[in-house]
RODO-2510 file (C-alpha; in nm, 4 decimals, decimal comma):
residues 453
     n   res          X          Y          Z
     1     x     0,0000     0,0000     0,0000
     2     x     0,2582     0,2334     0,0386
     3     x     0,4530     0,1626    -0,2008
     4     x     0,1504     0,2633    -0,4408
     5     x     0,1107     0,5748    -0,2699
     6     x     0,4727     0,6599    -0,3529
     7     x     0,3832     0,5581    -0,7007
     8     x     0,0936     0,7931    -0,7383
     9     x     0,2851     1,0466    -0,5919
    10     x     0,5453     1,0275    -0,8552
    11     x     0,3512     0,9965    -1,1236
    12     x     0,1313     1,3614    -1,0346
    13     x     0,4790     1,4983    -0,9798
    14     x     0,5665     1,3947    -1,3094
    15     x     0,2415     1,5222    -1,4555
    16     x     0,2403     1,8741    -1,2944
    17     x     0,6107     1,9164    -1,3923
    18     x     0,5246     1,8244    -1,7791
    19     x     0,1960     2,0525    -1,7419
    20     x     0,4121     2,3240    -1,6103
    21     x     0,6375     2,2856    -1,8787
    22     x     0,3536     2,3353    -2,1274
    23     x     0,2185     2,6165    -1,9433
    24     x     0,4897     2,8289    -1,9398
    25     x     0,5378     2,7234    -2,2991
    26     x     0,2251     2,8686    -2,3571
    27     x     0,3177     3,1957    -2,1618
    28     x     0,6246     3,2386    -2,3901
    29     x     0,4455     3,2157    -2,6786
    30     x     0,1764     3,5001    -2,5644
    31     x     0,4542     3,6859    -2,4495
    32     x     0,6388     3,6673    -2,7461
    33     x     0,3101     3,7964    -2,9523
    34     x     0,2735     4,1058    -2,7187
    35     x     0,4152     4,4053    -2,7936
    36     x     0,5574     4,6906    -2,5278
    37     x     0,5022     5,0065    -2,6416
    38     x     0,7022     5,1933    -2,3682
    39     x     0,7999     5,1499    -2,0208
    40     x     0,8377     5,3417    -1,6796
    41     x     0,9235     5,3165    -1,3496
    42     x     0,6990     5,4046    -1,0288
    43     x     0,8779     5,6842    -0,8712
    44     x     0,7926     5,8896    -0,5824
    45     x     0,7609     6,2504    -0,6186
    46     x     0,5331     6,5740    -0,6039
    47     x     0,1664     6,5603    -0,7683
    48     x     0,0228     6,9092    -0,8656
    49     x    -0,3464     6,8490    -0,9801
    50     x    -0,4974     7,0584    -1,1928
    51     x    -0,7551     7,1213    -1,3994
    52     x    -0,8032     7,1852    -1,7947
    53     x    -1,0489     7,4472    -1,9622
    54     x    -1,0717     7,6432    -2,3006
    55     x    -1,2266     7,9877    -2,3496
    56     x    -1,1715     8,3134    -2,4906
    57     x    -1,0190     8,6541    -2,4262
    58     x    -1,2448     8,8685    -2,3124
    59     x    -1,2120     9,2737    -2,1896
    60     x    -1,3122     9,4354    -1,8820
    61     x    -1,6458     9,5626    -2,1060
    62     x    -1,7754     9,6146    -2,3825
    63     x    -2,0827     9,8097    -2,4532
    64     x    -2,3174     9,8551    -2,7977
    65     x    -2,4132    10,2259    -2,7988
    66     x    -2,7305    10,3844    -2,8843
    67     x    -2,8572    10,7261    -2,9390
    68     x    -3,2050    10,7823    -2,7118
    69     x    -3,3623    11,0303    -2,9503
    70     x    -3,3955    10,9814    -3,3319
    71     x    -3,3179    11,2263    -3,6047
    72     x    -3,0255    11,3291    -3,8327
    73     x    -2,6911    11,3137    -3,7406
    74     x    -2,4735    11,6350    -3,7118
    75     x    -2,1587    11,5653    -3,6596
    76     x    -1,9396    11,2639    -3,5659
    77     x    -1,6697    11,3965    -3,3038
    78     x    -1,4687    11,0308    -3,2797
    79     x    -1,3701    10,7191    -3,5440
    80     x    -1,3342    10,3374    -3,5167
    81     x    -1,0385    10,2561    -3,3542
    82     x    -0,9664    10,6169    -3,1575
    83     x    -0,9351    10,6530    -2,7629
    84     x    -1,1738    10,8256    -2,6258
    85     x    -1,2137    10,8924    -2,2763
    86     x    -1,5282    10,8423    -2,0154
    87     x    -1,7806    11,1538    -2,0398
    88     x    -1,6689    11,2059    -2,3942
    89     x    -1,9370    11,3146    -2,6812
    90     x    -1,8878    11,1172    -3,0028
    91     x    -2,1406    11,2053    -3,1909
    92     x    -2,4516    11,4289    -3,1942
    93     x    -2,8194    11,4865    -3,3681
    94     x    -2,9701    11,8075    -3,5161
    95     x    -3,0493    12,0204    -3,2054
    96     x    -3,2140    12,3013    -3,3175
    97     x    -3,5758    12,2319    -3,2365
    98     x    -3,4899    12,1083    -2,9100
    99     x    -3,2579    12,4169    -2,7930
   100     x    -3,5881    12,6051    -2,9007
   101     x    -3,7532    12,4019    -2,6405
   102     x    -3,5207    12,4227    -2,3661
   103     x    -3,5173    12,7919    -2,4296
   104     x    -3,9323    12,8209    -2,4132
   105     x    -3,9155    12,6447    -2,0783
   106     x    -3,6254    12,8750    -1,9208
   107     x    -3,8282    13,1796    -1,9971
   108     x    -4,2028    12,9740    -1,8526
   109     x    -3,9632    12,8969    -1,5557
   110     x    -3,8239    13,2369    -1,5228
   111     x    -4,2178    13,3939    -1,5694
   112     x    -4,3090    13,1426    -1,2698
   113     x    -4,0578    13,2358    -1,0546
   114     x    -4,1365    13,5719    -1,0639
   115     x    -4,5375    13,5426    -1,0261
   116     x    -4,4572    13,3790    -0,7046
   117     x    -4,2309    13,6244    -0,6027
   118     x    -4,4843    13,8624    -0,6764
   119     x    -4,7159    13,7184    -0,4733
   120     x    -4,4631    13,7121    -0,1734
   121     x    -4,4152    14,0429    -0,1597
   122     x    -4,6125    14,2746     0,0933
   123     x    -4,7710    14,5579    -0,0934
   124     x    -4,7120    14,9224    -0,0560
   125     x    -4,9167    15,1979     0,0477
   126     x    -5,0147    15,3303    -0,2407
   127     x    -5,1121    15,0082    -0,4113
   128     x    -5,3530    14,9147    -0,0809
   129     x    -5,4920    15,3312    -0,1176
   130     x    -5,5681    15,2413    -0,4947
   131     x    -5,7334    14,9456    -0,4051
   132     x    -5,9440    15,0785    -0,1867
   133     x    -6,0458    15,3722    -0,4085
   134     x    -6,1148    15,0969    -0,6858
   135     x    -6,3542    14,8991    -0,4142
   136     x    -6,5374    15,2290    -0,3647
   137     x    -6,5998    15,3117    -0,6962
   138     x    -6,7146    14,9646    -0,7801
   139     x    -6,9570    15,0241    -0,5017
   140     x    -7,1299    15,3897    -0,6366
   141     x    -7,1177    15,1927    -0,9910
   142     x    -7,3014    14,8986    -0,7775
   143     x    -7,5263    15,1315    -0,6221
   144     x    -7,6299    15,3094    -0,9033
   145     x    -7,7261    14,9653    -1,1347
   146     x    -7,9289    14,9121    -0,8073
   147     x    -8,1321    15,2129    -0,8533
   148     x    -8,1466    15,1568    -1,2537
   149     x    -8,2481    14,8309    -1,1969
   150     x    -8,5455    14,9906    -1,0005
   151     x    -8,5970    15,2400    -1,1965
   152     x    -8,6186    15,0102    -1,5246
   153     x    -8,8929    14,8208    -1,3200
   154     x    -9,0973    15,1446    -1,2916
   155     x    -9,0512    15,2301    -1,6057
   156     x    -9,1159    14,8982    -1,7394
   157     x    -9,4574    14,8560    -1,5851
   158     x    -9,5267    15,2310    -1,6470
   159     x    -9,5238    15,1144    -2,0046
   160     x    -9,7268    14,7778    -1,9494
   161     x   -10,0188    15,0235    -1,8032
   162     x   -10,0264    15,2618    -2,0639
   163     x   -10,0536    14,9785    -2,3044
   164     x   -10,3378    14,7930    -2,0983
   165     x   -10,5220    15,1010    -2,1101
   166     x   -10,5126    15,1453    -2,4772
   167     x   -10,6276    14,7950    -2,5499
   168     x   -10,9284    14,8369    -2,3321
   169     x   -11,0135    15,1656    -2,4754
   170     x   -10,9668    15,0282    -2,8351
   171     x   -11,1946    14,7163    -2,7363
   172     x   -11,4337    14,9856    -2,5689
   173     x   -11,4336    15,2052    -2,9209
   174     x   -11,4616    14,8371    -3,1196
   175     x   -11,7809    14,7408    -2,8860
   176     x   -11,9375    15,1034    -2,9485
   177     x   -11,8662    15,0836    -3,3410
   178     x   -12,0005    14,7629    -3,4087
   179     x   -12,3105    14,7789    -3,6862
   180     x   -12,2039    15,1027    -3,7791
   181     x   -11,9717    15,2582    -4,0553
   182     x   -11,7206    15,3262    -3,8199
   183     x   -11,6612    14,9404    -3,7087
   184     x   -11,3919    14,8757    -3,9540
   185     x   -11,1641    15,1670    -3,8521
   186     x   -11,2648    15,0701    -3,4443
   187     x   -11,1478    14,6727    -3,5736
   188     x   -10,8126    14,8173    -3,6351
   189     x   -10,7353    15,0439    -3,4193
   190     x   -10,7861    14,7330    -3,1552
   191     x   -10,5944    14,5303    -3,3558
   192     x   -10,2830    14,7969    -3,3393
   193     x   -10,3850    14,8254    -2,9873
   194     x   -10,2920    14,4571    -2,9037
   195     x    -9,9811    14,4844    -3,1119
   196     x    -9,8262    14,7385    -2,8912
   197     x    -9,9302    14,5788    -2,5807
   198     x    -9,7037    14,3052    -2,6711
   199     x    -9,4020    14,5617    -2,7843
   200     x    -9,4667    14,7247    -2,5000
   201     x    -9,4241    14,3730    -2,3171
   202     x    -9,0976    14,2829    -2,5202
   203     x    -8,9933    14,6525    -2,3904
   204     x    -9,0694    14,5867    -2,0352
   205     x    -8,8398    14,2600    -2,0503
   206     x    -8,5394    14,3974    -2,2371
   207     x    -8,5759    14,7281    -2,0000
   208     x    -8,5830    14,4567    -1,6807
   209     x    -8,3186    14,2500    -1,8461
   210     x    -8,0652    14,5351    -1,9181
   211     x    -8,0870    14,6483    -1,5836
   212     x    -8,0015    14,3375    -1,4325
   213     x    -7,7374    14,2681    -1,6357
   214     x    -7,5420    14,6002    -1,5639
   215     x    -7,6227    14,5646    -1,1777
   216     x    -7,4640    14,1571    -1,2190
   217     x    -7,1454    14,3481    -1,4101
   218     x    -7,1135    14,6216    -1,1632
   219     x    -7,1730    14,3496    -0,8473
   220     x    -6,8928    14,1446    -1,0423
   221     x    -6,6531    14,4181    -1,0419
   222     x    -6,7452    14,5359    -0,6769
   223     x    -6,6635    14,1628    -0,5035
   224     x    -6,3169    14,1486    -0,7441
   225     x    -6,2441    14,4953    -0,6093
   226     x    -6,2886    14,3615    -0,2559
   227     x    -6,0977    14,0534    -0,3256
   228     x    -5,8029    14,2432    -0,4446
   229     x    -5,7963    14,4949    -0,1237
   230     x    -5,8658    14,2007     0,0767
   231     x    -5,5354    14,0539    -0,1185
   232     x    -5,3247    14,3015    -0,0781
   233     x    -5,4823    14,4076     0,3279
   234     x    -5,4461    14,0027     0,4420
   235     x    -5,0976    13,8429     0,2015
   236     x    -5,1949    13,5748     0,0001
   237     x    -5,3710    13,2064     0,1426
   238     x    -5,1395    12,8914     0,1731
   239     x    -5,3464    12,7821    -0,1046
   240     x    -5,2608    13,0764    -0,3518
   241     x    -4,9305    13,0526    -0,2338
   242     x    -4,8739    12,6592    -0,3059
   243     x    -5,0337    12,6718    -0,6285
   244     x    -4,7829    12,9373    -0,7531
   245     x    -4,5438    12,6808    -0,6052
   246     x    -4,6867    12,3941    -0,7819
   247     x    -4,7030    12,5889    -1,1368
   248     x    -4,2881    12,6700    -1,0731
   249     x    -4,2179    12,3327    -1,0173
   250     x    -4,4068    12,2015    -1,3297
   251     x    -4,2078    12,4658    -1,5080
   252     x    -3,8977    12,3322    -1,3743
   253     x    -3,9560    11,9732    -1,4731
   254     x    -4,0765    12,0628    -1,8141
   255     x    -3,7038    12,2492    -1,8374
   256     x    -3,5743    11,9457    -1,6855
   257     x    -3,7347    11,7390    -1,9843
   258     x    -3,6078    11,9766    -2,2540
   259     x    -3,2541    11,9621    -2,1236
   260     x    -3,2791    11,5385    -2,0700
   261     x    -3,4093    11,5877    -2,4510
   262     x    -3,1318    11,7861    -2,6013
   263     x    -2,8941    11,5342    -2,3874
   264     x    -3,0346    11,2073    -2,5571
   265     x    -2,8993    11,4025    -2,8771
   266     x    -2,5597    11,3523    -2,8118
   267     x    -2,3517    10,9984    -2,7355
   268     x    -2,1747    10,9713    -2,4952
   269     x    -1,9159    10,7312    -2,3988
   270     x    -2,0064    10,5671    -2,0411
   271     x    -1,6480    10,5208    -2,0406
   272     x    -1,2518    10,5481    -2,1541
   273     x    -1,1884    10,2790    -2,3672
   274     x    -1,1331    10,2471    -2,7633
   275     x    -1,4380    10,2620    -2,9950
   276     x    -1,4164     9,8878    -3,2045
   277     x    -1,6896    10,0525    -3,4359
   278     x    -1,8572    10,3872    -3,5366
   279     x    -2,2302    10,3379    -3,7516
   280     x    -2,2757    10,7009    -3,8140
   281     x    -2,2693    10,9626    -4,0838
   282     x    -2,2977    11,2950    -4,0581
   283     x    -2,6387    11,4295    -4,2622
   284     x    -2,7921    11,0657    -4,2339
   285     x    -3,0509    10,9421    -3,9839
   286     x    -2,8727    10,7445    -3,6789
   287     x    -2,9679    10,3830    -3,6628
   288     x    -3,2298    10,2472    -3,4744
   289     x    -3,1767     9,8737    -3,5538
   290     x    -2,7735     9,8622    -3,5200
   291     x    -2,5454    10,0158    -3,2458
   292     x    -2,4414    10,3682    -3,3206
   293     x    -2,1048    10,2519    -3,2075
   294     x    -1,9628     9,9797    -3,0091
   295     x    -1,6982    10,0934    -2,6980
   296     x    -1,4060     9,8489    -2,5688
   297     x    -1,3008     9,8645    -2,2247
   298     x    -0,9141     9,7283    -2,2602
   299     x    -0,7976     9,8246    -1,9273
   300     x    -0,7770     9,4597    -1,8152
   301     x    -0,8565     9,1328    -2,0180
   302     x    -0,9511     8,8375    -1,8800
   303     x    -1,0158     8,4864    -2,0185
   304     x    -1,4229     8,3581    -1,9431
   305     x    -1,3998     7,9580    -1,9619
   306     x    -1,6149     7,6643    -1,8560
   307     x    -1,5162     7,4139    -1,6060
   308     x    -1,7095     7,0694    -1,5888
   309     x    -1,9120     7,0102    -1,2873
   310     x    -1,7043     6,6699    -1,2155
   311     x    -1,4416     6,8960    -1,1299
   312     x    -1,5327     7,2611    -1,0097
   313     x    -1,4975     7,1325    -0,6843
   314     x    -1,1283     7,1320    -0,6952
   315     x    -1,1640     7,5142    -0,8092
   316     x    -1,1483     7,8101    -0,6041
   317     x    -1,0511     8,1709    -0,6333
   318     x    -0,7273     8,2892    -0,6473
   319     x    -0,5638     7,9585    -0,7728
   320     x    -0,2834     7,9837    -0,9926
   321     x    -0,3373     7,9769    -1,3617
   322     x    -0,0961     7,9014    -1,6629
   323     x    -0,2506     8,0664    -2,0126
   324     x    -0,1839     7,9280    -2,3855
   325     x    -0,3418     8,1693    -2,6159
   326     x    -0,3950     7,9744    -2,9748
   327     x    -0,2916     8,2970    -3,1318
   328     x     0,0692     8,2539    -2,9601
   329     x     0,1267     7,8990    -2,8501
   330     x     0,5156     7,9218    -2,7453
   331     x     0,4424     8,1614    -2,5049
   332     x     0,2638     8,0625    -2,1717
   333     x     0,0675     8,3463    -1,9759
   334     x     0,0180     8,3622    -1,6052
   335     x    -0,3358     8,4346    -1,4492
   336     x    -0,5725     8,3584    -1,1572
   337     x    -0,8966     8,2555    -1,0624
   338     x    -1,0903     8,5638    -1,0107
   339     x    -1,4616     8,5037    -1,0531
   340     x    -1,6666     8,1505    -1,0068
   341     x    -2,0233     8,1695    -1,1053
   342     x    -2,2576     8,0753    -0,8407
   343     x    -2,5118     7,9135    -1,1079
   344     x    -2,4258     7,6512    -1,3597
   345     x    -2,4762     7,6502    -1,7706
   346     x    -2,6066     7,3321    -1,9277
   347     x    -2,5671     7,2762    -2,2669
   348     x    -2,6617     6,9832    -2,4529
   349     x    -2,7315     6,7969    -2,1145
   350     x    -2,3635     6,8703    -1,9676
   351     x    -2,3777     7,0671    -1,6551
   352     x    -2,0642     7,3463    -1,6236
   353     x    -1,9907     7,6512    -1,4450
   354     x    -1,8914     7,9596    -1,5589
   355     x    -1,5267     8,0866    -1,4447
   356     x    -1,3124     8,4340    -1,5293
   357     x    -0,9594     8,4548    -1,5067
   358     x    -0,7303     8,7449    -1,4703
   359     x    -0,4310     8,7776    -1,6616
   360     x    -0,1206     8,8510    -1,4149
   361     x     0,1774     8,8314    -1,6322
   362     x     0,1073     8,9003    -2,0118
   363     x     0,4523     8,9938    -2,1189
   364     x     0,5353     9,1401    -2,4633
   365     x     0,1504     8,9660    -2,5909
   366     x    -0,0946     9,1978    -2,7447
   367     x    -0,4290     9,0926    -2,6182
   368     x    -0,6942     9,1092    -2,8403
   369     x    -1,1013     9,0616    -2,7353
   370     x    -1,1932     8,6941    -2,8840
   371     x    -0,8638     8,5055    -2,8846
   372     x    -0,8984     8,1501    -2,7955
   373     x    -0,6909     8,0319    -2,4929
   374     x    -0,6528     7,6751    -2,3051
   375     x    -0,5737     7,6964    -1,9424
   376     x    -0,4557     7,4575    -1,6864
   377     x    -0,5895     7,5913    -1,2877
   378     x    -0,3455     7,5023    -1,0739
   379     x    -0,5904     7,3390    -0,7913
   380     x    -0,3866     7,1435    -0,5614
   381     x    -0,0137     7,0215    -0,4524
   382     x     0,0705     6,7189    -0,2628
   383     x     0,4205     6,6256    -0,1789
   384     x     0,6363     6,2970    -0,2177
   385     x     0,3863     6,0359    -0,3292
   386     x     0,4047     5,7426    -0,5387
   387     x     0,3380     5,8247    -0,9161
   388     x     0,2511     5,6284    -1,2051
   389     x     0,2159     5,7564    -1,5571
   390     x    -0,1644     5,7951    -1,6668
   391     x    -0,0836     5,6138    -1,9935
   392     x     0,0231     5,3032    -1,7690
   393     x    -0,3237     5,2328    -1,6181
   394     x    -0,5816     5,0078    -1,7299
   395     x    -0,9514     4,9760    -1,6400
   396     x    -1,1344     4,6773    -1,6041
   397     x    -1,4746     4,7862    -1,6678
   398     x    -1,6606     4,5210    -1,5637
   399     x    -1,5127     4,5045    -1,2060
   400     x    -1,4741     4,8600    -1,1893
   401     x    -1,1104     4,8677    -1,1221
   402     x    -0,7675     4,9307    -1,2252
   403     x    -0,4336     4,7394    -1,3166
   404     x    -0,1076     4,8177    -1,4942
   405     x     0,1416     4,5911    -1,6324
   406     x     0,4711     4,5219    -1,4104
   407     x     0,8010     4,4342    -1,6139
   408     x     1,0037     4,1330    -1,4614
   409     x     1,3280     4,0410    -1,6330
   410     x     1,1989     3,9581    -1,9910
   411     x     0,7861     3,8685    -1,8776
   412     x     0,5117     4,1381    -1,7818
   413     x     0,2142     4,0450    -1,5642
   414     x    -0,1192     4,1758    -1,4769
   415     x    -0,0934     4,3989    -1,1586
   416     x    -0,4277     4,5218    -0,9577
   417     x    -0,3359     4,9081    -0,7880
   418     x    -0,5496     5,0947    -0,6529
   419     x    -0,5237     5,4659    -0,7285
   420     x    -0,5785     5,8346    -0,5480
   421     x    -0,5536     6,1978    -0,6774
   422     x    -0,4615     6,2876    -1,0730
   423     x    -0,2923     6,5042    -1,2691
   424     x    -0,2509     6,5845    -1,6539
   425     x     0,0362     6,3242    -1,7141
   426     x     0,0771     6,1328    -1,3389
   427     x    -0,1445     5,9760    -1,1129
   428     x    -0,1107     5,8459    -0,7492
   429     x    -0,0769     5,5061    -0,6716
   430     x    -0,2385     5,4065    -0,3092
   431     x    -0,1646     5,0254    -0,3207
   432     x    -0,0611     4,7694    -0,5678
   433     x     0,3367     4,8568    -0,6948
   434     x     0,5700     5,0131    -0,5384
   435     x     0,8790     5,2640    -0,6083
   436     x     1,1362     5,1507    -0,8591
   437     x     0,8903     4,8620    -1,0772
   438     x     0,8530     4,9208    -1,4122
   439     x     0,5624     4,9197    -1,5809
   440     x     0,4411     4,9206    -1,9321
   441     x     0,2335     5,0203    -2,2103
   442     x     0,1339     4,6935    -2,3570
   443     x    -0,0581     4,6190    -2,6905
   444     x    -0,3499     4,4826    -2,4866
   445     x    -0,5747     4,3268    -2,7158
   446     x    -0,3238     4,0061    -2,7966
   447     x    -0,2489     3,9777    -2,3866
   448     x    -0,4703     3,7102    -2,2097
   449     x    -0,2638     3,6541    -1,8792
   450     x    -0,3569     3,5865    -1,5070
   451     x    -0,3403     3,8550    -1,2714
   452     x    -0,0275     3,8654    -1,0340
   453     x    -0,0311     3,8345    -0,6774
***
């Protein structure tokens, strides 16, 4: 019995030697089909993560500018491409109808001002004296349309008597005449009889009328005269006084409207800057659709990118920033985060955010609005850790993990890590290798081999 378990013993020695053999035969030859594209080796050293974006160059402001009125340019003070500075007029409209206007409301103004200074004043003695003698004469003239008015009266129903009379005499005669030659000329002398009864009636009323009329004129003229000393005895009410008060300030804001008029006329730069275009010509109507001219603020330019929301985390203001402008690619510009908008864009489902950099060091470059620049923010440093090069990591996307390929002697294996923070070209290595392996860039796709340990 033992001696057969020696035997079987030998024999799967024998076996898992020759299956060994074949096996690494087998590794050779998959070995020998690979291909190493390059090689590294894990090092330990500083990581500074950062973080890519693209934008463009964009100035401090930039402004279209409009006239506020319409009409026909006058004159164009400034051209495309000239400085101008903050206050400056560039251009202006045909004026003369509104200067009209401004001037109408400076002299309505001026007339208010003094109506109410008029009013203000105390009056002198020989203005209240002429008052009064006004408010007595309006009173004789009263008094004497009083008595007229009477008198009318009498006189108007003297005349209605008189005609009564001679009516009923003329019916009297008519009565008497009747069936005799006479009756004819009795018939219309009644008849004439009536007729000036009624003139006399029409008289009567125009008499009564007349009167009253002149004694309403002269009471009219009495209770102004009485206002006016009353005026000039008491000062004017609050009420006469704030309604000259009201009517100045209405003149002042119609002036105030003329002058805001005549201003819209003229275009002004808002501020100093350089004008990128000018839309006007003198003699020809300023546009209404297109800016009149378009103002540059190139004090400061600044480059307005987008930063993915996977990584605006990392990003915060101040942070370092290095600058390649398209326009000027061997030359690398300095900058920092200056602005971080607090609301994100999304565009075509992709959420970003919104950042503006300041330039800090721009050297002999001429900035120009529009340029396209990359940049690379500067987020984070972290001292003596262990690096691998980004091109030597592989995913395994089914487990959701990572490997590279370690270099022994003249075989590669299979080799799990498990990584940290990244950069553009390294990325830490938490687990898995360790400083001085090599690893490689393999052509993967010919490369079936078991993982190491």
């Amino acid at each position: 019995m033992k001696k057969l378990l020696t035997g079987l013993l030998i024999i799967g020695l024998i076996a898992g030697a020759i299956a060994g053999f074949f096996w690494w035969r087998e590794l050779q030859a998959q070995q020998s089909d690979a291909e190493i594209l390059r090689t590294a080796e894990i090092r330990r050293g500083d990581l500074e993560i950062t973080v890519p974006a693209s934008g463009s160059v964009a100035v401090n402001e930039k402004r279209d500018l409009f006239f506020s009125a319409t009409g026909v340019v006058a004159e164009v003070l400034a051209a495309r491409d000239s400085r101008v500075a903050s206050g400056e007029v560039l251009a202006r409209l045909d004026t003369t109808a509104l200067q009209r206007s401004v001037r109408q409301a400076e002299i309505a103004l001026e007339q208010a001002r003094l109506d109410l200074t008029r009013l203000m004043q105390p009056p002198d003695e020989a203005q209240v004296e002429l008052a009064r003698l006004g408010r007595q004469s309006a009173a004789q003239a009263l008094e004497v349309a009083r008595i007229g008015q009477q008198t009318a009266g009498v006189d108007a129903n003297a005349l209605l008597v008189q005609a009564q009379r001679d009516r009923e005499q003329a019916h009297r005669d008519l009565v008497a005449a009747e069936g005799t030659p006479g009756e004819e000329r009795a018939r219309t002398a009644y008849h004439n009889a009536l007729e000036q009864e009624h003139i006399a009636q029409l008289n009567a009323e125009t008499l009564r009328e007349q009167a009253q009329e002149q004694w309403m004129a002269a009471s009219t003229r009495f209770r102004q005269a009485e206002q006016a000393l009353t005026r000039l005895e008491d000062g004017p009410t609050a009420n006469q006084i704030r309604q000259m008060e009201l009517q100045v300030e209405q003149a002042r804001l119609n002036l105030e409207q003329a002058e805001a008029r005549l201003a819209d006329a003229e275009l002004v730069a808002p501020f100093a800057g350089v004008l990128a275009a000018v839309n006007l010509q003198a003699g020809v109507p300023a546009p209404a659709a297109t800016p009149a001219a378009i103002l540059v603020d190139d004090s400061v330019f600044y480059v307005d990118v987008t930063v993915d929301e996977i990584e605006i985390g990392q990003v915060s203001v101040g942070q370092f920033v290095e600058i390649v402008l398209d326009a000027h690619p061997d030359s690398l510009l300095s900058g920092a985060v200056e602005v971080i908008a607090p609301a994100a864009t999304t565009v075509g489902g992709v959420i970003s955010y919104r950042l503006r950099v300041a330039f800090i060091d721009t050297g002999d470059i001429a900035l120009r609005d529009g340029m396209t620049a990359s940049v690379l923010i500067r987020t984070r440093e972290m001292p003596d850790v262990l690096l691998i090069p980004n091109w030597a990591i592989r995913t395994d996307r089914t487990a959701g993990t990572f490997y590279t390929y370690v270099v022994t002697g003249e075989t590669f294996r299979q080799q799990p890590i498990t990584i940290g923070a990244r950069s553009e070209t390294d990325t830490e290595v938490l687990s898995g290798v360790q400083a001085g392996d090599v690893v490689a860039l393999v052509t993967e796709e010919r490369v079936f081999l078991p993982q190491g340990q």
